[in-house]
C-alpha positions in Angstrom: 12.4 -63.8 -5.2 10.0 -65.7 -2.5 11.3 -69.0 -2.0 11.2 -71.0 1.1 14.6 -72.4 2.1 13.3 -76.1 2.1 12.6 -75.5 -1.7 15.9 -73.6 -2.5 18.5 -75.4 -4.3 21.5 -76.9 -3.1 23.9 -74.8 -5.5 23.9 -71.1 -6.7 25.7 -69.2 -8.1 26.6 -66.5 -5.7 25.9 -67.2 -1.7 25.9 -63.7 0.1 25.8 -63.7 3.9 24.0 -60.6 5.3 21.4 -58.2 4.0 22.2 -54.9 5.1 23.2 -52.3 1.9 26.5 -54.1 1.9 24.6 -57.3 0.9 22.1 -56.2 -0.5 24.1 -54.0 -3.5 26.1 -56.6 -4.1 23.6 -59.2 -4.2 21.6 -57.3 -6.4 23.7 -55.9 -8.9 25.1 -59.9 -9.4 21.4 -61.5 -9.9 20.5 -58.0 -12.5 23.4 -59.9 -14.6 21.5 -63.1 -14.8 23.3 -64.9 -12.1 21.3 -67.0 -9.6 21.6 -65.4 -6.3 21.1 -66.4 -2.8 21.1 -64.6 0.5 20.7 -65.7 3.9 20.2 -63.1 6.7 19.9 -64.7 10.2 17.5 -61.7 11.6 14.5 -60.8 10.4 13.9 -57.4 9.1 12.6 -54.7 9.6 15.9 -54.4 13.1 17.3 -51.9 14.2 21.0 -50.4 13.3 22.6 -47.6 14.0 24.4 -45.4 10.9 21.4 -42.9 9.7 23.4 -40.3 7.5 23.8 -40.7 4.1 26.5 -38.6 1.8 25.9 -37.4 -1.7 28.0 -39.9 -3.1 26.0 -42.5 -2.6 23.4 -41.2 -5.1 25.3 -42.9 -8.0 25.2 -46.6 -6.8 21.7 -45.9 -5.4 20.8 -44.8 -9.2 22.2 -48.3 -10.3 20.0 -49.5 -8.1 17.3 -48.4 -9.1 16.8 -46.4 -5.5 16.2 -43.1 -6.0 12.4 -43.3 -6.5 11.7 -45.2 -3.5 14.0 -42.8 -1.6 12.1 -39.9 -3.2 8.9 -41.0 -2.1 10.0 -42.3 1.6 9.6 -39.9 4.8 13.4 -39.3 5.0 14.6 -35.8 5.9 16.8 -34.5 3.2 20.5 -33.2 3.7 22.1 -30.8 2.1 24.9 -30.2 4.4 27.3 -30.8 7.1 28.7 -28.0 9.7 30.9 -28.3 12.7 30.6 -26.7 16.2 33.4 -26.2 18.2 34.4 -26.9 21.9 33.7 -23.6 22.2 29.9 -23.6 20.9 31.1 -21.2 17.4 29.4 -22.7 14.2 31.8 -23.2 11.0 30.7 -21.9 8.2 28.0 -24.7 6.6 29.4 -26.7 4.0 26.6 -27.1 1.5 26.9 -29.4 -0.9 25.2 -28.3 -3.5 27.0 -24.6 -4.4 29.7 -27.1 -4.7 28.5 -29.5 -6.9 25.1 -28.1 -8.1 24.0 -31.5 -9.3 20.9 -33.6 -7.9 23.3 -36.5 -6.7 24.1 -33.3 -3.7 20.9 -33.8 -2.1 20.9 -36.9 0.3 18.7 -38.5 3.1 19.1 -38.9 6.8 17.6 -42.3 7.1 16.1 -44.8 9.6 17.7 -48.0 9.0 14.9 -49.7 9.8 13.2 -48.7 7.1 16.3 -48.0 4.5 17.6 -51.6 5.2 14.3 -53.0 4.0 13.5 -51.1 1.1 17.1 -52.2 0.0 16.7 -55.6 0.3 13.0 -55.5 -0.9 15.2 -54.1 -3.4 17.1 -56.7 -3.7 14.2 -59.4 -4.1 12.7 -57.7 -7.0 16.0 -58.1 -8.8 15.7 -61.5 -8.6 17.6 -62.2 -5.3 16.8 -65.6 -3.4 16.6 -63.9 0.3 16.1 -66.1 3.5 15.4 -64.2 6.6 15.8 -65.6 10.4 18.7 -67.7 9.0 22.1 -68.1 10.5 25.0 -69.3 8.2 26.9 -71.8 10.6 30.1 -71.4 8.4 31.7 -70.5 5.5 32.9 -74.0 3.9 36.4 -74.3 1.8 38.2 -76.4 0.0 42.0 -76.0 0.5 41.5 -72.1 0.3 39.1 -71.9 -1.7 35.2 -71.3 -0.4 32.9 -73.1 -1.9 29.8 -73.1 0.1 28.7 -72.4 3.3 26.2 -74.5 6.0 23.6 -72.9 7.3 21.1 -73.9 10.5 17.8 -75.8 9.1 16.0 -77.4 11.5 14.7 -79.9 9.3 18.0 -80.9 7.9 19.8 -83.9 9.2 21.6 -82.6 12.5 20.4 -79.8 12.1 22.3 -78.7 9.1 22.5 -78.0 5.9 25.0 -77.4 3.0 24.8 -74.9 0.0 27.0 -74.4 -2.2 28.6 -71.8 -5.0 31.2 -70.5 -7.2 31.4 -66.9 -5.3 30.6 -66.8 -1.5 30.4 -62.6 -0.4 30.6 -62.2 3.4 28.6 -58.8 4.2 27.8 -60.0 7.6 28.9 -56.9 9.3 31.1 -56.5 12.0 30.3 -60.2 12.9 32.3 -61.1 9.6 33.1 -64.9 8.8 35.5 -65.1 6.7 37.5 -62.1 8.1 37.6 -63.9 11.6 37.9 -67.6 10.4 41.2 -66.5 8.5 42.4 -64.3 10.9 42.6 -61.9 8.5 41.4 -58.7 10.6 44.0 -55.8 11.4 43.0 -53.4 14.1 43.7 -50.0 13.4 46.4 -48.6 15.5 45.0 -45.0 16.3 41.4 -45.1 15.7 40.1 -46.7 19.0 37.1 -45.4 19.6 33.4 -46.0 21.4 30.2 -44.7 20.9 27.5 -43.6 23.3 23.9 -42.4 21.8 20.2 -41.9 22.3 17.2 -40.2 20.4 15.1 -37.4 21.5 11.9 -35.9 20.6 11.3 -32.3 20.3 14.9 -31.0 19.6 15.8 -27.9 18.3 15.6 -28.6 14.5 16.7 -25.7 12.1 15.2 -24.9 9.1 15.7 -23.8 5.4 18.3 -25.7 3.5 20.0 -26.4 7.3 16.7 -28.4 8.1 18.7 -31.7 7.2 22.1 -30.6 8.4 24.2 -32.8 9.8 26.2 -31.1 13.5 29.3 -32.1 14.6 29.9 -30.7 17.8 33.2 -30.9 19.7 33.3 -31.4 23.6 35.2 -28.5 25.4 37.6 -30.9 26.3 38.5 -31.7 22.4 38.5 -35.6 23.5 35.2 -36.4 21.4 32.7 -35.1 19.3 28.6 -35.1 19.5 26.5 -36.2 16.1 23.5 -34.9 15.8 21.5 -36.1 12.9 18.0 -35.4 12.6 14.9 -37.9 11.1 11.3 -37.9 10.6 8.7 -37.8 13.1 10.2 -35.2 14.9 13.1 -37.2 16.0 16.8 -36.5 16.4 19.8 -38.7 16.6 22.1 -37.7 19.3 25.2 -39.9 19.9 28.7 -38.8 21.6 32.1 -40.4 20.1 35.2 -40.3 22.4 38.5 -43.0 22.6 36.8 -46.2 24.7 39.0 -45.8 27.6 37.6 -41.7 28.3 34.2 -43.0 27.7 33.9 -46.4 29.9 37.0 -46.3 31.5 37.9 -44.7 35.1 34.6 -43.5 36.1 32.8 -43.4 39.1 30.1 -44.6 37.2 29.1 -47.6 34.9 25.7 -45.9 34.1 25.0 -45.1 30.6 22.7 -42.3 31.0 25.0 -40.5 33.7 28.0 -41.0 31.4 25.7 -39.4 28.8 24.7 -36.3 31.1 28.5 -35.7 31.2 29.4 -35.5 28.0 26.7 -33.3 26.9 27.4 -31.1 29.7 31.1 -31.0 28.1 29.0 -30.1 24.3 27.8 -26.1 24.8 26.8 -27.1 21.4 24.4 -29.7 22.0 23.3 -28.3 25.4 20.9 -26.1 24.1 19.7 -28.0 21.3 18.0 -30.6 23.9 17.5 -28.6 26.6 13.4 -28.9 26.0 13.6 -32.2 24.6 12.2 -35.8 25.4 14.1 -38.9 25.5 12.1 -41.6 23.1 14.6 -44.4 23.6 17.1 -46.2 25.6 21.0 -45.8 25.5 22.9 -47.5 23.0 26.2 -48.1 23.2 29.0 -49.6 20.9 32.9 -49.9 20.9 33.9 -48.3 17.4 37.2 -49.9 17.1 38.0 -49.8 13.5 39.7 -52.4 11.4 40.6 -54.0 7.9 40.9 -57.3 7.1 44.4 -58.1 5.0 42.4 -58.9 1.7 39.0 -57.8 0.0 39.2 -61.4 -1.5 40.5 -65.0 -1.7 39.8 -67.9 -4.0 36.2 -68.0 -4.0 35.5 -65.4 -1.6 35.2 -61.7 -1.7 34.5 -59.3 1.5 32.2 -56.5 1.2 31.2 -53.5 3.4 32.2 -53.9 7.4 32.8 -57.2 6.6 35.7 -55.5 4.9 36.3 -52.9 7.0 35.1 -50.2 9.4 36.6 -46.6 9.0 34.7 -44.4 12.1 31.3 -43.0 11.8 32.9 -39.0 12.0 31.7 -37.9 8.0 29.0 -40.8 7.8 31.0 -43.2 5.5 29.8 -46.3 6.4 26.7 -46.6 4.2 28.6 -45.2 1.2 31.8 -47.9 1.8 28.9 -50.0 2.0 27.4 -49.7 -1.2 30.6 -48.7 -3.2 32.1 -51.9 -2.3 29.6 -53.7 -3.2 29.0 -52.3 -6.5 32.2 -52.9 -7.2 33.0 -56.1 -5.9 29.4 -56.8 -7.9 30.9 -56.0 -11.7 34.4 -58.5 -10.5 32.2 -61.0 -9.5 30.3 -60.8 -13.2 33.2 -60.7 -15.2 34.9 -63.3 -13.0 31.7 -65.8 -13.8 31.4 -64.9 -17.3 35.7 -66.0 -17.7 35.2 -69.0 -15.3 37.6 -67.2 -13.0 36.7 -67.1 -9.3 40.6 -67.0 -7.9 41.3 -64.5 -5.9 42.8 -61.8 -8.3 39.9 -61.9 -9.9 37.7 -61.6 -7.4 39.7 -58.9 -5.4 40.7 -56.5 -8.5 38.4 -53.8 -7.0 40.5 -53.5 -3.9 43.5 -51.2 -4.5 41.6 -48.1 -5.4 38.9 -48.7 -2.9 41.3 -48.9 0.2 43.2 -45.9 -1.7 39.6 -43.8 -1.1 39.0 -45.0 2.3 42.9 -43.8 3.1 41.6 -40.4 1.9 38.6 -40.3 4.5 40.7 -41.9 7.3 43.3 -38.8 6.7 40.4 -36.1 6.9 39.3 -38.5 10.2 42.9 -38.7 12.0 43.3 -34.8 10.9 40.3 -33.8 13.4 41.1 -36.0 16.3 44.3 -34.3 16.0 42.2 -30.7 16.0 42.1 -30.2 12.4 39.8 -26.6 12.6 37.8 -26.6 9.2 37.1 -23.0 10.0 40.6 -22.0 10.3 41.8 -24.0 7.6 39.7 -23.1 5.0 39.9 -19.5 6.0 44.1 -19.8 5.4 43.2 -21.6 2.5 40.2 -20.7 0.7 40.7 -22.4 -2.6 40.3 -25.3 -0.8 37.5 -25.3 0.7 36.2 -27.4 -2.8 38.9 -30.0 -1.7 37.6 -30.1 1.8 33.9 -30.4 0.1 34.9 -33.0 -2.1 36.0 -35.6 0.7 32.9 -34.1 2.8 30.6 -35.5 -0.2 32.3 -39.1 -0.6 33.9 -38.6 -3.6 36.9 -40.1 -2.5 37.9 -42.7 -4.6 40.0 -39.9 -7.1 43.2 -38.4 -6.8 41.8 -35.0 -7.5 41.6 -34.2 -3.8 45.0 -35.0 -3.1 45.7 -31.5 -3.5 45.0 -31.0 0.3 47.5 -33.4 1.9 50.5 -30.7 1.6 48.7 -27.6 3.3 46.6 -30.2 5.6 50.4 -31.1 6.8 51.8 -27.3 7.1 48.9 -26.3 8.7 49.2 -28.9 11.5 52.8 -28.3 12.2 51.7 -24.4 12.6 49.5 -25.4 15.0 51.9 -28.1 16.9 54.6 -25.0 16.7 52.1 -22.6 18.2 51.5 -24.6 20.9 54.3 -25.5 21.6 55.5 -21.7 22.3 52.9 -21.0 24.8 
């Protein structure tokens, strides 16, 4: 819906802050229910961002959407599978998705946000969302604790300023969260401390077949971090390294992003080859990947969606599909909370127990390979589980189905704690 922000009205409905998949699920699924719908995202799309892998689960809020065309017609390269490398260079055995689950929902896109993040909120606007872009919500206003509005930046405002207001407020802003940081709500995660380090090349060794869309994880030698390497269109590959903050940018002769780069992939003999006769097309990006959960989805008025939420670690590419499942599902709370005249925070936050019970899931898969969980050796020890493994590999997290793993997941580590510890 194209309407300038002088003309938009001084109440909605819903407010949502932020128009990356996050906002721009929840934002649509809300105004598809009739509800007036407003979203202010203070940079202007198409911007840059960095999470490009989809997983298959995210086919079934993407068909709610109303998605899957766009994304069948767009450039993306299509994925089928995930494999890991070790430190060691040895390839596991692939894990296709599809002779798992042989439905259409296991073939998925590696995407450049760019473009993803604006067919999703273009999305959005043909559903009937209000979307301002280039606009920076000031704060997040309350009354007692409940929100009620927030102020955004409007030049022709008095001061400056200006004052909207609603019945639900959503924070998907990211990392840069409101709400979250306002209420001092955040909880850093104890083990996951993380930082990333990445680049894109042109002219990579790309495989082919059904592995053309594979996502590599590759191990350094050194078992302190791991290389992603995620290929897109135009004959360009995504190639980022993931260590704990202090290895990466800590106690180093150098500061230099490109030689820190050059060191890590020189401790990657899987990634070594695959760029060898490669160009780099862009600068070095860098980014602490602390992760982190706020103490509530929701409060009186208010719900948190996405990052905003939390962040998990980008090891199995979860962030787009926490992204979009929370906002689906903070979406249908929302609608039913309207339609009873109940905004509290109960209401509003009913979604959050089984969605934090499916990000524990993925977290457990993520802590077991920092701690040198070997898919390869697990799955050959256990190979009716390799389905299991699959499962949580394809997002379908939020069932107790896979729960089945936890048990041998434990054995197996203290096998290989009591192996070690006899040599």
């Amino acid at each position: 819906m194209m309407v300038s922000l002088a003309d938009s009205p001084s109440r909605s409905d819903v407010i949502v802050i932020g128009g990356g998949p996050a906002g721009a699920t929840v934002s649509a699924l809300v105004a598809k229910q009739g509800r007036r719908v407003v979203l202010f995202e203070r940079e202007r799309f198409p911007r840059y961002h960095i999470g490009e892998s989809l997983i298959p689960e995210t086919f079934w809020v993407l068909e709610r959407l109303g998605m899957l065309d766009r994304l069948r017609g767009a450039s993306f390269v299509r994925k089928q599978s995930v494999q890991f490398v070790t430190g060691t260079g040895k390839l596991s055995e692939p894990f296709y998705f599809h002779d798992h689950k042989p439905h259409e929902s296991s073939q998925t896109w590696q995407v450049v946000r760019s473009e993803f993040d604006c067919m999703m909120l273009d999305n959005a606007r043909a559903a009937g969302v209000e979307v301002h872009e280039g606009v920076r919500v000031l704060e997040v206003l309350f009354e007692g604790a409940r929100a009620v509005g927030v102020a955004i930046a409007d030049e022709s405002a008095p001061g400056g300023r200006r004052e909207i207001h609603a019945d639900v407020v959503v924070d998907a802003a990211g990392q840069s969260t409101l709400i979250q940081d306002r209420l001092g709500l955040r909880e850093w995660d104890p083990v996951l401390k993380k930082a990333a380090l990445w680049t894109y090349w042109q002219g990579a060794q790309r495989d082919t077949g059904r592995d053309a869309g594979a996502t590599l994880v590759m191990q350094l030698d050194n078992k302190l971090g791991w290389f992603w390497y995620i290929p897109l269109h135009d004959d360009i590959v995504s190639v980022g390294v993931v260590a704990p903050f202090d290895y990466l940018f800590k106690n180093r002769p150098t500061k230099d992003h490109e030689a820190i780069y050059a060191e890590e992939v020189a401790r990657c003999p899987g990634v070594q080859p695959r760029i060898a006769a490669a160009t780099r097309v862009a600068p070095y990006r860098a980014a602490k990947e602390y992760s982190y959960r706020s103490k509530q989805v929701a409060g009186d008025g208010w719900v948190l969606v996405g990052d905003a939420y939390g962040f998990l670690d980008p090891l199995y590419s979860s962030g787009i599909l926490l992204a979009l499942h929370s906002g689906a599902l903070a979406a249908d709370c929302i609608g039913a909370g309207l339609d009873a005249g109940d905004t509290s925070a109960a209401r509003l936050g009913a979604w959050g127990p089984a969605y934090i019970e499916g990000m524990e899931r993925m977290r457990r898969l993520v802590c077991e390979f920092y701690d040198g969980f070997n898919f390869g050796g697990f799955v050959r020890k256990h190979p009716g589980l390799k389905g299991h493994i699959t499962d949580l590999l394809i997002g379908d997290l939020f069932t107790d189905r896979t729960d089945a793993i936890l048990e041998p997941m434990e054995e197996y580590r203290r096998e290989r704690e009591a192996a070690a510890a006899a040599r």
